[in-house]
C-alpha positions as CSV (number, residue, x, y, z in Angstrom):
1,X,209.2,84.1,83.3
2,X,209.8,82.1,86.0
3,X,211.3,82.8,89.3
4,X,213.6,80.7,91.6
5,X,214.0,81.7,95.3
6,X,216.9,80.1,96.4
7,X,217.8,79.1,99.8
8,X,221.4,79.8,101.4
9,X,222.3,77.8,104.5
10,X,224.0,79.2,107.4
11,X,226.4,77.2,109.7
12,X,223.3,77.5,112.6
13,X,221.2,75.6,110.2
14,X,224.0,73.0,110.7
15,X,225.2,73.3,114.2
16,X,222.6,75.6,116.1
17,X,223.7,77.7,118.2
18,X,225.4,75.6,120.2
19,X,229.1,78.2,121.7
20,X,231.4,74.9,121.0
21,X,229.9,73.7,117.5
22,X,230.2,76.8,116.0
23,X,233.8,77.9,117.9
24,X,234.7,75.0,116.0
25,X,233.3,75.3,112.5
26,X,235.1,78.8,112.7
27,X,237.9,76.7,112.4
28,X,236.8,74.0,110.0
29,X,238.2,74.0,106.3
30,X,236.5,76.1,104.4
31,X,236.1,72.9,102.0
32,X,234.4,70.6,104.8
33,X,232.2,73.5,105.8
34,X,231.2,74.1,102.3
35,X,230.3,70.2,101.9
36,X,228.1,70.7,105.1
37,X,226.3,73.5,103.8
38,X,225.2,72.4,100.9
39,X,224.2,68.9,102.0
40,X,221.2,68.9,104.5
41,X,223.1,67.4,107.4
42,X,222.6,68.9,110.7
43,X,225.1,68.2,113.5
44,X,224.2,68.4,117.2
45,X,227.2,66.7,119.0
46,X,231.4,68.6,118.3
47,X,232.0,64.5,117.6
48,X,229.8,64.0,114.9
49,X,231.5,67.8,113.7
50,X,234.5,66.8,114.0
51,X,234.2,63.4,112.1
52,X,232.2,64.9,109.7
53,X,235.1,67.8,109.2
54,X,237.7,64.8,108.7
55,X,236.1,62.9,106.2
56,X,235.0,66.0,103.7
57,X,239.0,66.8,103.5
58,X,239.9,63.2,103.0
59,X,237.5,63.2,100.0
């Protein structure tokens, strides 16, 4: 039988540990933050976070 391990991301795998990326995601729609987590895009500037954010709701 085979065995999967599978990997969870958390929002510092996307943002780091930078105080005002993850202030923000804390905010983010849960349905942008979802897309973010489960795509292997890493964000280092609150720009790029916040564009990003944007564009997952419009989808």
């Amino acid at each position: 039988m085979e065995q999967y391990e599978q990997y969870y991301r958390l929002p510092q795998d996307v943002v780091g540990h930078d105080a005002a990326l993850l202030s923000y995601w804390d905010r983010m729609p849960a349905r942008a933050q979802l897309r973010l987590l489960e795509s292997g895009i890493s964000v280092s500037t609150l720009g790029e976070l916040k564009m990003l954010a944007e564009r997952f709701c419009q989808d």
